[in-house]
N, C-alpha and C positions, 0 to 999 in steps of 0.2 A: 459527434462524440468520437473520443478516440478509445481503441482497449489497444492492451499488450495478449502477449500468449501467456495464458495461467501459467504460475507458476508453483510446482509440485516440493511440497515442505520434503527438506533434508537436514534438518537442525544447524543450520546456518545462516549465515546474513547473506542479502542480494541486495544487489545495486538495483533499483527500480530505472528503467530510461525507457521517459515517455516518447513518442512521437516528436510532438511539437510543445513548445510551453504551455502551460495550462492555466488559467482562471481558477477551477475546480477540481479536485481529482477525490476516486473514493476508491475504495479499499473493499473488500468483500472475502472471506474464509468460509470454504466449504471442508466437512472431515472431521476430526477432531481436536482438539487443544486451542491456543489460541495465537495467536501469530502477534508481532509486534511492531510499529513503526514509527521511522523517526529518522534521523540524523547521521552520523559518521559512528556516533556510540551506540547504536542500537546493540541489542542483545537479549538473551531467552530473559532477560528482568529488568529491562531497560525499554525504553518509548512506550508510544501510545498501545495499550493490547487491544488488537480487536479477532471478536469470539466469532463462534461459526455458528452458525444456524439461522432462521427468518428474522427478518427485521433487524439484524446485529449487522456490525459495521465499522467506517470512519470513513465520515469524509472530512477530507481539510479544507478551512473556509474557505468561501470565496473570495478571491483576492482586489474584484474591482474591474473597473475598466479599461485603465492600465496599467495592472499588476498583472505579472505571470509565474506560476512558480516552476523552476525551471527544468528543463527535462532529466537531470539528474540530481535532483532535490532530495528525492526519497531512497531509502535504505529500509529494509524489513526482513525480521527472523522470522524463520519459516518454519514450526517444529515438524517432525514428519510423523505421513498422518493427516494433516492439511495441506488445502489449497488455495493459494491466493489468487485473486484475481481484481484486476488494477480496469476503472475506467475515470476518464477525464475529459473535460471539454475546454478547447482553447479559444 
């Protein structure tokens, strides 16, 4: 399994870059509000939201056995207040 260093909400977009390509990658919010993710558009009403607290989440599917998605795939707003924290298996 791969993680990155949490990253601490400032109500902005971040560039997600994982390690290596990934199969799986998931998403996790600790704090409050809800963070969002997705693409080059992401934004505070824009992509997937995913909310903080147990069992809440996103993970993006699995892609297969030769699919990878790639280490600078993901974009995510951060509002502050929360914490994202990214893990993934290549």
């Amino acid at each position: 399994m791969m993680t990155i260093p949490d990253i601490v909400g400032d109500n902005a977009v971040h560039q997600i870059l994982l390690p290596a390509p990934a199969r799986w990658v998931e998403f996790a919010v600790t704090g409050t509000g809800n963070a969002r993710v997705g693409d080059s558009a992401v934004s505070s009403t824009r992509g997937i939201p995913v909310s903080a607290g147990a069992n809440c989440g996103f993970m993006a599917p699995f892609m297969g056995q030769f699919s990878f998605y790639q280490v600078n795939e993901f974009l995510a707003y951060i509002p502050t207040g929360s914490t994202l924290s990214v893990g993934a298996k290549e």
